[in-house]
N, C-alpha and C positions, 0 to 999 in steps of 0.2 A: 600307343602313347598319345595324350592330348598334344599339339603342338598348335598353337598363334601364329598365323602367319601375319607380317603386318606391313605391309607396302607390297604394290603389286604393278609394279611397273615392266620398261622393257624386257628387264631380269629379275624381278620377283614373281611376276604371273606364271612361267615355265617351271621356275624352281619351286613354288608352290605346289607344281601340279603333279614333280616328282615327289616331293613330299610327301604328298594325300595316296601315292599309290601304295606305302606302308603304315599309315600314321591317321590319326584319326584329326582332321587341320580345320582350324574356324579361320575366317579370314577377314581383313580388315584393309578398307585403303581411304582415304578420304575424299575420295570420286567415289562414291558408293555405289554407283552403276558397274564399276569396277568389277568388284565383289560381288556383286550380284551377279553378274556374269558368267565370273568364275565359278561358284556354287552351283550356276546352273551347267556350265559345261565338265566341271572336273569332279562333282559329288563334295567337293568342300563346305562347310556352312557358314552362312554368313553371319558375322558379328553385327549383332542388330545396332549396338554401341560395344566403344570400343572397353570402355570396363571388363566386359565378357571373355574379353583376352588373358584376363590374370585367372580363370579359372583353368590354363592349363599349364602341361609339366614346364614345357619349354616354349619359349616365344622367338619368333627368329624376325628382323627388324632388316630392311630393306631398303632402307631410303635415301635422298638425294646426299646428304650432310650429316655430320655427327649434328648441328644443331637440333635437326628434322629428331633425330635418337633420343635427344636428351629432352627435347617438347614433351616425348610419349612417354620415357621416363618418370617427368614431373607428374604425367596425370594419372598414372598407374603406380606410384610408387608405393601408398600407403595401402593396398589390395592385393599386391603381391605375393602370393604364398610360399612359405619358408621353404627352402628347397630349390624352386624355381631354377631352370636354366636358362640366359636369355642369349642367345647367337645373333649378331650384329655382322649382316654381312653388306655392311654398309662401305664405299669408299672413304673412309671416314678420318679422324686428327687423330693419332697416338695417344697423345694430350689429353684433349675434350673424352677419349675411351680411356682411359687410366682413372681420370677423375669420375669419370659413370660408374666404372666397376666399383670403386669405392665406397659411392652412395650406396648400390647397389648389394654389398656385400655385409654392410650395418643391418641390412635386412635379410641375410641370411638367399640373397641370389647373388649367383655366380654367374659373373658376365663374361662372355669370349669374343673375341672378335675374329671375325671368319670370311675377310674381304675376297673376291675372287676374282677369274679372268679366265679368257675367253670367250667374250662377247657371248651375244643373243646365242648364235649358232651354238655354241657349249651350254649358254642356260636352257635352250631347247630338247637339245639332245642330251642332256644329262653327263655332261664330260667336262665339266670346269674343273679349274686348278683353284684349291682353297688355299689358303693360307693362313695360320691360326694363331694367333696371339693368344693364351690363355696358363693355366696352371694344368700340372701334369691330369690333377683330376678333371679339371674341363673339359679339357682334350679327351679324356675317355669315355665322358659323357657324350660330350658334343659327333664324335668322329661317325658311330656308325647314323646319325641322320645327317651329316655330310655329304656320308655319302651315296644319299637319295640323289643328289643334282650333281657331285661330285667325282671327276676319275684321278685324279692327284691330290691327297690331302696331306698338307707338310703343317707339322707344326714348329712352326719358325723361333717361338720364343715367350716370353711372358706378356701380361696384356698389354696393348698398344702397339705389339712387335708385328703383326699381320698387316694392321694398316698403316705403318711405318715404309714397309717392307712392298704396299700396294701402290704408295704414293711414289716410293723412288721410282721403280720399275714403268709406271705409266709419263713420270720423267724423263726415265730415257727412252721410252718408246717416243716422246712427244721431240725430241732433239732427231731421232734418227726420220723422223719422219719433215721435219721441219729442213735437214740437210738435204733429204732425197730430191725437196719440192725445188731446193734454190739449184742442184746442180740437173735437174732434169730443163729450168728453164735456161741454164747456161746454154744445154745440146740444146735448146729448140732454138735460140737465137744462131745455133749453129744453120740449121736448117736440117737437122737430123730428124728422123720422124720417129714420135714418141715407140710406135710399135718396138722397132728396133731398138731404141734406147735402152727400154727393157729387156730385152731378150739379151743383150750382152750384161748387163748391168748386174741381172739375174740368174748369170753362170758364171759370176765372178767374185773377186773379192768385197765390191759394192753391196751386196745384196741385204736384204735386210725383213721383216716383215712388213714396211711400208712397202717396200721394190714392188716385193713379189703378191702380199695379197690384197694390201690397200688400195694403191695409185694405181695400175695398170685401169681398175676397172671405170676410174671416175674419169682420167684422165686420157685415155684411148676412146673409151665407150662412150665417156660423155654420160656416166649413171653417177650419182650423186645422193645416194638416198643415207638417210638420217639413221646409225647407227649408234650412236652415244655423242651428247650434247658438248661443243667445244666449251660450253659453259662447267659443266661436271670436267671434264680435260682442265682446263685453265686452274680450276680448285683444287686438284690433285698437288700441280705440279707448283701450288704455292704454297699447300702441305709440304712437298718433298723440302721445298728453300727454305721455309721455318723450320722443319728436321734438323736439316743441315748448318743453318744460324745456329740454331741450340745448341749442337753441340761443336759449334766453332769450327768446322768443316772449311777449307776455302774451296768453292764451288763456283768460278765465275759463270761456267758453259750452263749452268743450269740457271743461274742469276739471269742470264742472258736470253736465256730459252723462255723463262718466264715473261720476262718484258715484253716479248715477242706473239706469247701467246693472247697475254693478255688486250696487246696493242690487236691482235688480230679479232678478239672479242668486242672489240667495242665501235673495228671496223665491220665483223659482219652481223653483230646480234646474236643475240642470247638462242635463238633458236638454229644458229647453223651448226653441221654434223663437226667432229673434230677433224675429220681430212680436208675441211674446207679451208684448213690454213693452208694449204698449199695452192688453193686461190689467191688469196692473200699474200703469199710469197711471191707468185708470180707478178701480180699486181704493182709491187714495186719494184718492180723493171720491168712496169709499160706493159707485159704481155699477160696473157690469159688464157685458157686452155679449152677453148673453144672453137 
């Protein structure tokens, strides 16, 4: 099968590359070193321009924002060919992906939304959890090149239900992770040492996937490296609070979690990793995990 691949970033470059091992993938990213890259190490071809993209079945779309989706949209829409399937497995707006599909579907392509999780480590290895927002037939289209990069594929609901569904969950990953930081600095002002803080924290009812595979390692070890941008984090989880507005949800802890993220974005810049808010936690109350 032709397949477009089209943004190649932390988690489009791996999941491209599982791709290309059944599928015959041209690729596209707007760093075009990118792509060239890629073509040169995984046998992918590179899209010399991005037009070249609508000459296959399926297009799978990668990038930061539904905005980033709906740009390519615009410039591909009138070349599209009928049939088309487009997989957006972008973190992306329920919304802004209902109203794509739409356009989309006046042209006779059928749009899914296919957000994932499991970091780098699962777009590498080929073991992400998909999540599908789509119609029964998309979903039958879409599922076995899912699951080229994919080891759990759910389909959760009709379109926009995937990234619906990607936005709360990276919410409350962003709360559970925002809790861990303020009560880890309570024990340090205890004078408790993080080592142990952990080790109990992490055979209890505390525990959490911040406890256990996030913090130990930035906050013990002092490693810190850049995993997914607090900037993509902060937009999620202002997706999840327009969710929840809409549909008149009363939601203070995530109203709250927001403010918090966002206050932490613009205390550390756009380019620090999401666990760096627990710098930022620390920070006001004086201390720092150094």
């Amino acid at each position: 099968m032709k397949i477009a691949f089209i943004g190649l970033g932390a988690m489009g470059y791996p999941m491209a590359r599982h791709v290309a091992k059944n599928h015959e993938v041209v690729v596209w990213n707007r760093t075009r070193t990118v792509a060239e890259k890629h073509a040169a190490e995984h046998g992918t071809r590179l899209a010399e321009m991005l037009e070249w993209c609508t000459e296959a079945e399926v297009i799978i779309t990668v990038l930061p924002t539904s905005r980033e989706v709906d740009a390519i949209v615009d410039e591909l829409l009138e070349d599209l060919q009928t049939g088309t399937l487009w997989i957006d497995a972008t973190s992306g707006d329920p919304e802004t992906s209902r109203a794509t599909a739409a356009r989309l579907s006046h042209h006779c392509v059928e749009f899914v939304d296919a957000p994932v999780t499991g970091a780098v480590v699962g777009a590498e290895s080929g073991t992400l959890t998909v999540m599908v927002g789509s119609s029964e037939e998309g979903f039958r289209r879409a599922e076995p090149i899912l699951q080229t990069f994919g080891k759990k594929i759910v389909h959760v609901g009709p379109v926009g239900s995937g990234h619906a569904i990607k936005a709360i969950t990276n919410a409350m990953m962003a709360t559970n992770l925002w809790m861990a930081a303020e009560g880890l600095v309570v024990l340090k002002k205890l004078g408790i040492e993080m080592k142990t803080a952990f080790e109990v924290i992490n055979a209890g009812s505390g525990r959490s996937n911040a406890s256990e595979n996030l913090m130990p390692m930035r906050i013990v070890e002092g490693k810190w490296p850049l995993i997914f941008k607090l900037a993509l984090h902060d937009k999620d989880i202002r997706i999840a609070a327009a969710i929840a507005h809409g549909e008149h949800v009363s939601t203070p802890m995530l109203a709250l979690t927001s403010q918090l993220y966002t206050a932490a974005l613009q205390n550390l810049g756009d380019q620090a990793d999401y666990v760096e808010v627990a710098k930022f936690a620390a920070m006001l109350s004086g201390e720092s995990w150094e």
